[in-house]
C-alpha positions, 0 to 999 in steps of 0.5 A: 434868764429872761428872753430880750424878746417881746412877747407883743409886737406891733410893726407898723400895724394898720387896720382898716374896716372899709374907708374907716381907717381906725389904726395907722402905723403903730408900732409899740412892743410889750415886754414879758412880765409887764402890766400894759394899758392902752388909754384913749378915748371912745372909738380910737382902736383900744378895742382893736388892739387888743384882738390883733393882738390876738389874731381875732382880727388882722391886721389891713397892713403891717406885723403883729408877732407874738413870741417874735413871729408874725401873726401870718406866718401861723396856720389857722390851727396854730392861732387857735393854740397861741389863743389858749395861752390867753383870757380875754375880758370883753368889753361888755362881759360877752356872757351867753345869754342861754347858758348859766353861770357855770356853763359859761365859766366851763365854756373854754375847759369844756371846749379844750380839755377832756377833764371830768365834769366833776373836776370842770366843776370843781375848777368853775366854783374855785375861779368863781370864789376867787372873783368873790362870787359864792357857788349859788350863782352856778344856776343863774342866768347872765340876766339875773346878774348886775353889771359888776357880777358879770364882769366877776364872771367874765374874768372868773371866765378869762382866768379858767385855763391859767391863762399866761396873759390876760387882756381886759377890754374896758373891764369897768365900762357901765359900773359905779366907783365902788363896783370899779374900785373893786374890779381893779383889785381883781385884777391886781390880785390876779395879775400878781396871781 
């Protein structure tokens, strides 16, 4: 049975970065199983949204609760966990610069896993091959990649630990019509995924 509940819910949010008021009073809730985009243009919050969503920023008044509880009634150590449940594509693929592909990729399984290289490895090629990216680009360096390469990685990326949601920051920003037309079917085929 699906739960009534929302899994987002946003309870009369503000956000505010000094006398920069971006976000006021928003209230909105997001259902489970449901594909959700916020539009607007540049600067209005979409970006902020999204990480209150996911408690990389909080909000300066009101609620935001996942699964019907607020955002400050968790621990720092329980956020860091809710966290895990999601991927998140930055706006700008948000790559490390000094890594390679695969370290990149690895990132989140080496951080909270205790899998084997071997097994982290297998899982980098598999995400990367399901982005339509071949395993020589393991070794490259996010410079060597053009703009929809890096936001193949960054999903690949967002995708490691069979995330629950996915948020997508803008996942077409900078790219021409084909390479856009083609970041959407990705995101189809993993949403349906």
């Amino acid at each position: 049975m699906v739960s009534a509940e929302p899994l987002i819910e946003f309870r009369n949010v503000s956000r505010r970065f000094g006398m920069q008021e971006v976000l006021r009073d928003v209230s909105f809730q997001i259902p489970r199983g449901e594909s959700v985009a916020i539009i607007g243009e540049s600067g209005c919050g979409k970006s902020v949204t999204l990480k209150l969503m996911i408690a990389l920023l909080a909000p300066s008044s009101g609620e935001v609760l996942l699964d019907g509880v607020s955002h400050r009634e968790r621990s720092e150590k329980e956020l860091t966990r809710e966290r895990l449940r999601f991927g998140y594509v930055f706006q700008q693929a948000a790559l490390f610069d000094s890594m390679s592909v695969e370290d990149n990729v690895a990132f989140g399984l080496r951080q909270n896993t205790d899998l084997s290289e071997s097994d982290i490895g297998k899982i980098v090629r598999d995400r990367l091959h399901e982005v339509g990216l071949p395993p020589s680009v393991c070794a490259k360096k996010p410079a060597e990649l053009s703009g929809g390469m890096k936001k193949r990685v960054g999903l690949a990326r967002a995708n490691i630990n069979d995330p629950e949601l996915i948020f997508f920051d803008d996942p077409t920003a900078g790219l021409d019509p084909v390479t856009s037309s083609k970041i959407f079917n990705l995101i189809r085929k993993t949403q349906a995924q």
